[in-house]
N, C-alpha and C positions, 0 to 999 in steps of 0.2 A: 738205889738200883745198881748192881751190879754188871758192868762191863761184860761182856764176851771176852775169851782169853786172845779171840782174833783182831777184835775191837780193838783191846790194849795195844798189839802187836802193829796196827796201824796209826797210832798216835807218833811214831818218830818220821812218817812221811805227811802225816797231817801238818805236822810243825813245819816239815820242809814246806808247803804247800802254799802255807800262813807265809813263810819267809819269799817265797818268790812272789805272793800277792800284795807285798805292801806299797807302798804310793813311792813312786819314782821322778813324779813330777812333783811342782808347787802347786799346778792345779788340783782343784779336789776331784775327785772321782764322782764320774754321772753314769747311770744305767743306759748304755748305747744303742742296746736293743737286745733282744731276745729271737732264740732261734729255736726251730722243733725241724723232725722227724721222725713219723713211723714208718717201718719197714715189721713185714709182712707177708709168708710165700702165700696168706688166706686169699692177698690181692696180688698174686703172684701166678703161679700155676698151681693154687687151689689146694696145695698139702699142706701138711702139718708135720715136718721132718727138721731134721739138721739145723740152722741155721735160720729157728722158726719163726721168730720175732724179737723187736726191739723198737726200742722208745727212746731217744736223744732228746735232751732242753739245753740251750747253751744261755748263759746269760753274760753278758758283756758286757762291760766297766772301762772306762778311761774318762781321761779328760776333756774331750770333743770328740767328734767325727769330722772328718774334715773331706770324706771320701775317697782316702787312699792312705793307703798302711803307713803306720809312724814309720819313723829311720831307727829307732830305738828297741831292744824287747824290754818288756814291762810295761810299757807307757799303757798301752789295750790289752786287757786281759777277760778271757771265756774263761770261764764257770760251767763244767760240765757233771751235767747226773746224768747217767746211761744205764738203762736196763734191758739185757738179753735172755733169750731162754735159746738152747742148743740143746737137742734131742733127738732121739733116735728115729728112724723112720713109722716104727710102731710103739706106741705110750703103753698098749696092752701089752702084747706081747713079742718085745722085741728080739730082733734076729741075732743071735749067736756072735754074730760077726757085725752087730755094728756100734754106734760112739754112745759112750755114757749119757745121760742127764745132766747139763750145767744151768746152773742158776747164777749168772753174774750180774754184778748191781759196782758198775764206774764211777769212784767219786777223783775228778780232780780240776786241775785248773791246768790253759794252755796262754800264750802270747804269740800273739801275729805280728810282723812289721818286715820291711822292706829293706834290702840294701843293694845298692847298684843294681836296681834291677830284680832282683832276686826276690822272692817273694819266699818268708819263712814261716816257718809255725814249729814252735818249741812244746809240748805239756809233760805235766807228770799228771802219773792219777794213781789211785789206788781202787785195784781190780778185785772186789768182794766175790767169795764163791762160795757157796755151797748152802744148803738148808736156811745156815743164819741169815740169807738175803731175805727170806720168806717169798721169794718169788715162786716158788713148786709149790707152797701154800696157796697162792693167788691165781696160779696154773690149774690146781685140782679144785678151786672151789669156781672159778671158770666152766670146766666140763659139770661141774654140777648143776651150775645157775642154766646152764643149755641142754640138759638131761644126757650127758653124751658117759661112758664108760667113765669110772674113774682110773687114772695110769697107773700102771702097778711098777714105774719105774723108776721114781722119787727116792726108794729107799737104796738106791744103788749108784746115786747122782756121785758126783764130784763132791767131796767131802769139803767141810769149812775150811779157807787159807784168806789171806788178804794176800794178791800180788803186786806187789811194786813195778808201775810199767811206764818208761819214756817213751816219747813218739815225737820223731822231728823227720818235716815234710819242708822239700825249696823247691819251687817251681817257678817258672817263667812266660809272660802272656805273650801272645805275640799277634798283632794284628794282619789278618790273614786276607781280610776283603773287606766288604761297606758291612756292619753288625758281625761278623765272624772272625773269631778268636781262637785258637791255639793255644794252649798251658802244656809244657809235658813236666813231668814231675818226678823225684824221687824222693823214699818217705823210708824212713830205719826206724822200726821199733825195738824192744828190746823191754823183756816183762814177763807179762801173761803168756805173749806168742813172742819168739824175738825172731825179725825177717828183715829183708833187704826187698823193698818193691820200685818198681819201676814203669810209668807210663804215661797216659796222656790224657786231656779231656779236650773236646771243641764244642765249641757254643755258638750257634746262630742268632741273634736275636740281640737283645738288649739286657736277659736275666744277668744277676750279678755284677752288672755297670755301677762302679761307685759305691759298693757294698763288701763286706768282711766276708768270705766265704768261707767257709768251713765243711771238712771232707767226712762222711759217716764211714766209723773204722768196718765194719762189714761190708755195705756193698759197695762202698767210694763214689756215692753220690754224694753231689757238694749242696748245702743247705744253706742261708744268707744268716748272720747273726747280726745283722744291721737293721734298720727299716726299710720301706717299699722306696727303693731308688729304680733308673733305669728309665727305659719309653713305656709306656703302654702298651699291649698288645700281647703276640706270642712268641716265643723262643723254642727252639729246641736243643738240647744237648745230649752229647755222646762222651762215650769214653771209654777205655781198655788198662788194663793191666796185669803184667807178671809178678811174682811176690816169688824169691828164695825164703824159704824156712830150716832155719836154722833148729828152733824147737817149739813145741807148744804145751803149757802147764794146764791147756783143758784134756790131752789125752794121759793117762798112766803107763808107764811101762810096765805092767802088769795085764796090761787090756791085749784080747786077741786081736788086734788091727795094727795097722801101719800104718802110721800118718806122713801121707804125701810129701816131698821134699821143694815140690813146685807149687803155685794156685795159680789159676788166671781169673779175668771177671772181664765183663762186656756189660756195659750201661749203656739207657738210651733216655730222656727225660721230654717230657712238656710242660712249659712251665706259660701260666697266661697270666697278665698284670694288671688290672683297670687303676680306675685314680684311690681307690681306698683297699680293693680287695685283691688276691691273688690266691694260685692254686697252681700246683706242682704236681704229677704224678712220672714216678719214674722205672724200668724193669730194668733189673739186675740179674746178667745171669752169675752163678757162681759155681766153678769149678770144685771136682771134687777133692776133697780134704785129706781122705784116705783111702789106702789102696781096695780096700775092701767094697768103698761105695761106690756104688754100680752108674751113676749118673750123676748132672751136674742139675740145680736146680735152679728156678728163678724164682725173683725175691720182687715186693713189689713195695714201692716207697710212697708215701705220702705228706703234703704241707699243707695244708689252707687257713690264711690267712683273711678275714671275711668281718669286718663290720658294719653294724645295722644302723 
């Protein structure tokens, strides 16, 4: 079987990839947990536009959990595959003035850990795009399995690239009353989209007590890649943020649109915990992206965690 020539093109960040995953302790490496999210505007406010869906799995390796971030990076390492679909308001026939068809498929790896306080998250990944993800395959054979139009806008998507994209997040918790916490945070990527974001999340309740928490690069809900720690019972969580963009390689400067120089988003979460099972549902609004689009949309996240 022969390679994709984008395939090949991502084999010198694979390597890289392989070199920040290798074993930095004596300990041998155990599977720490596993982490999902889906996001969704279907469970959302009910369209099928921009910013349409996506699927997160993180899976996490280290040498113990001990319930609070190493002092070290490397020691805990996520493992992430992330798959998006971004598209334009109408799949049939879209507006003149709005964003192409992207098919992105995230392959990379990230490390958490802690210093004075500080709570960091370091990843590289390599951002797959276009046709070769088969994602606009699995998108139009979708509307087929559901009898709905087939999109006549696949043939005009975001053409193949692999992008190389860093993303490093320090935030800080701060105990604000009896179960209510404060993080605020800043997070630089640099890649796919390269931005400067800034802001906050608060937590009521017990979710994320003692657990890896990890931030979904769309709507910046935070997801757990640990097991079920914490109280029992329910939680709620919020949170806001602003993002400077600097640039983004899902628009072309060939496209009739502008792409926004600011984004904001507003989350709001419920999360309930019994002794085996849990379930998370969370609304994301997200701001618009480019000058041309007319509104901001929300986006709707889901976890459940459930054994029989």
């Amino acid at each position: 079987m022969t390679l994709p020539r984008s395939a090949l093109a991502a084999l010198p960040l694979m390597i890289a990839l392989a070199a920040v995953a290798s074993p930095v302790a004596a300990q041998e490496r155990m599977t720490l947990g596993w982490g999902r999210l889906l996001t969704n505007d279907a469970i959302g406010d009910g369209e099928d536009r921009w910013r349409s869906g996506s699927y997160v799995l993180s899976w996490v390796r280290g040498p113990e959990w001990t319930g609070a971030l190493p002092s070290r990076p490397g020691e805990i390492l996520e493992f992430r595959l992330r798959a998006e679909t971004i598209a334009p308001a109408d799949l049939i026939t879209p507006a003149a003035l709005d964003r192409r068809y992207v098919g992105a498929l995230t392959l990379g790896v990230h490390t958490q850990f802690e210093t004075r306080g500080i709570e960091s998250s370091l990843g590289l990944d390599a951002v797959i795009v276009g046709p070769q993800t088969g994602i606009s395959d699995i998108h139009g054979d979708l509307h087929d399995l559901l009898g709905l139009a087939a999109p006549t806008v696949f043939g005009a998507q975001l053409g193949n690239d692999v992008l190389p994209t860093v993303t490093a997040e320090f935030g800080r918790s701060f105990e604000i009353g009896p179960q209510a916490h404060l993080r605020p945070f800043v997070e630089m990527q640099a890649g796919a989209e390269t931005l400067l974001r800034v802001g906050g999340d608060l937590t009521f309740g017990g979710f994320g007590t003692g657990a890896l928490m990890i931030r979904d690069s769309t709507t910046g809900q935070r997801y757990r890649g640990t097991g079920i720690s914490g109280a029992d019972g329910f939680s709620l969580t919020m949170g806001a943020d602003l993002a400077e963009v600097y640039d983004s390689q899902f628009f072309l400067s060939t496209d009739p649109i502008t792409p926004k120089d600011s984004r904001a988003r507003a989350r709001v979460g419920l999360h309930w915990q019994g002794s085996q099972n849990e379930v998370f549902y969370g609304l994301t609004w997200v701001g618009e992206e480019f000058e041309e689009q007319p509104e901001g949309q929300v986006l709707g996240a889901i976890n459940l965690r459930l054994r029989f």
